[in-house]
Every structure is written in C-alpha cells, then in structure tokens.
C-alpha positions in Angstrom: -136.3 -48.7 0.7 -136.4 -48.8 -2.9 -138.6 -52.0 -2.9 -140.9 -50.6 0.0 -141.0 -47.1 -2.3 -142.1 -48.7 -5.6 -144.7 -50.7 -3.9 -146.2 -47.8 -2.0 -146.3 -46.0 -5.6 -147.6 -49.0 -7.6 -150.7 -49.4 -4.7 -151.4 -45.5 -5.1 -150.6 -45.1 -1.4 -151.0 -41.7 0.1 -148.0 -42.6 2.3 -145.9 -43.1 -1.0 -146.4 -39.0 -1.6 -146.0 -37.6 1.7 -143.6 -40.7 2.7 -139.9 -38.8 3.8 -138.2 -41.4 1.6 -136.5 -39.9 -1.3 -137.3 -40.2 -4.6 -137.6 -43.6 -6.3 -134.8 -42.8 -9.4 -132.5 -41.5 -6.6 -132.8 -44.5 -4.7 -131.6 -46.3 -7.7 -128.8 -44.6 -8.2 -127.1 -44.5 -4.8 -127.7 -48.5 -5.0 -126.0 -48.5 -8.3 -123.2 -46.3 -6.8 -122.7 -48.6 -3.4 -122.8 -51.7 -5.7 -120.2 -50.7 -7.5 -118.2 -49.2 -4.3 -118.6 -52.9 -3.0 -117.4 -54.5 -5.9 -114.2 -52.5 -5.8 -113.8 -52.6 -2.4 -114.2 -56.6 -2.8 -111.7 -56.5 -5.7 -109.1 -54.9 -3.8 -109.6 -57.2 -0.7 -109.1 -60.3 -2.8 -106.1 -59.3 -4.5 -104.6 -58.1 -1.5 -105.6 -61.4 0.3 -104.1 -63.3 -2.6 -100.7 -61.3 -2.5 -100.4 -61.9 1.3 -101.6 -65.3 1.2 -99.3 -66.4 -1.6 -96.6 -64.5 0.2 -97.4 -66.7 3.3 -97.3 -70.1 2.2 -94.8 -69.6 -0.5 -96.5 -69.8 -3.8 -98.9 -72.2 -3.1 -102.2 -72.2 -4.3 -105.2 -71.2 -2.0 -108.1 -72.5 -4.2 -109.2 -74.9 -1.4 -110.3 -72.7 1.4 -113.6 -72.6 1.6 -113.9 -68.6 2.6 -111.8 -67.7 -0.2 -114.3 -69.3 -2.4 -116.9 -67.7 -1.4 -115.8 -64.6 -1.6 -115.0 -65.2 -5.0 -118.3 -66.6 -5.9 -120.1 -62.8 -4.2 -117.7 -61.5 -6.6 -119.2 -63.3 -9.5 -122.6 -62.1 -8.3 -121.5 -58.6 -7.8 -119.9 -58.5 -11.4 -123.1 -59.9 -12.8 -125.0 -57.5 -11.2 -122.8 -54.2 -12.4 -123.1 -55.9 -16.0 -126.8 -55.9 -15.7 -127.5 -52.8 -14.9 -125.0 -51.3 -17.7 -125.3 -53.5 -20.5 -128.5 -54.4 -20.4 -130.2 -51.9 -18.7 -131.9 -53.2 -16.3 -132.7 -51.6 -13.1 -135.8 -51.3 -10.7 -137.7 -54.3 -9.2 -135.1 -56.9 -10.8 -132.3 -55.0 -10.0 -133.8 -53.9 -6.3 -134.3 -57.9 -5.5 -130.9 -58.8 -7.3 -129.2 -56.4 -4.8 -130.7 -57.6 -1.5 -130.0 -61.1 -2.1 -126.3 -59.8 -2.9 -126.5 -58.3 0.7 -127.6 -61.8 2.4 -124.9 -63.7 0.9 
C-alpha cells in the first residue's frame, strides 16, 4: 500500500487525494511496528526451536538443517532492516522495498 500511495502522490494523481488509503506516514509506522512484531515473534520461535531441538537430540548441534538456516538468515534480514530504520534513519521507498522482499523470503 505504502509503495502504491507514494507513487500515486509522486504522479499528482487525483486518486492519491480521494484514494481511502490512509495516510502515507501512517503507513510507515504500522510497517515499522509489524517489522518489529515479526522480528520478535521470530526471535522467540528460534530460541524456543533451539531449546526443544537441543532437548531432542541431546545436546547436539542443529547447524545443518537447512530450514533452520534459513530462518536464521530472515533473521539477519529482519535485524538489518530494524537497524536501518533506527540508526540510520531511513524509511520510505528503501525501506517500503526492503520490507516486501523480507515478506517473499
């Protein structure tokens, strides 16, 4: 929506003013807020996936599977995300494009 909303705006669309979309920072912000929701949500999952894995096979390491790396590796993405919108304040387009490819991974 955000992406669709900014385009609208930057083409001087009449559909981008009487569009039923909200507004464009608000947009931002509840992407910023589910990004971080995921990355918790993530978070928890792998540690709690770790736990009962190590608990299953006794200690042994699970660096192998192949779903279990991946998940790490969206966790990278999501982490690199979070830091790029705080620390270096980046947010709209980048941000917008950064966060959909997060969702097809």
């Amino acid at each position: 929506m955000f992406l669709s909303q900014e385009r609208d705006l930057k083409l001087h669309k009449l559909t981008a003013i009487f569009s039923r979309l909200p507004p464009i920072q608000r947009l931002e912000a509840v992407v910023g807020r589910l990004l971080l929701t995921g990355f918790v949500l993530l978070t928890l999952g792998l540690a709690a996936g770790a736990y009962d894995l190590a608990q299953l096979q006794g200690g042994h390491s699970y660096r192998a599977d192949p779903k279990i790396l991946w998940s790490i590796l969206v966790w990278m993405i999501y982490l690199g995300l979070i830091l790029m919108r705080w620390k270096f304040s980046q947010g709209g387009r980048r941000f917008a494009l950064g966060a959909l490819a997060l969702l097809f991974s």
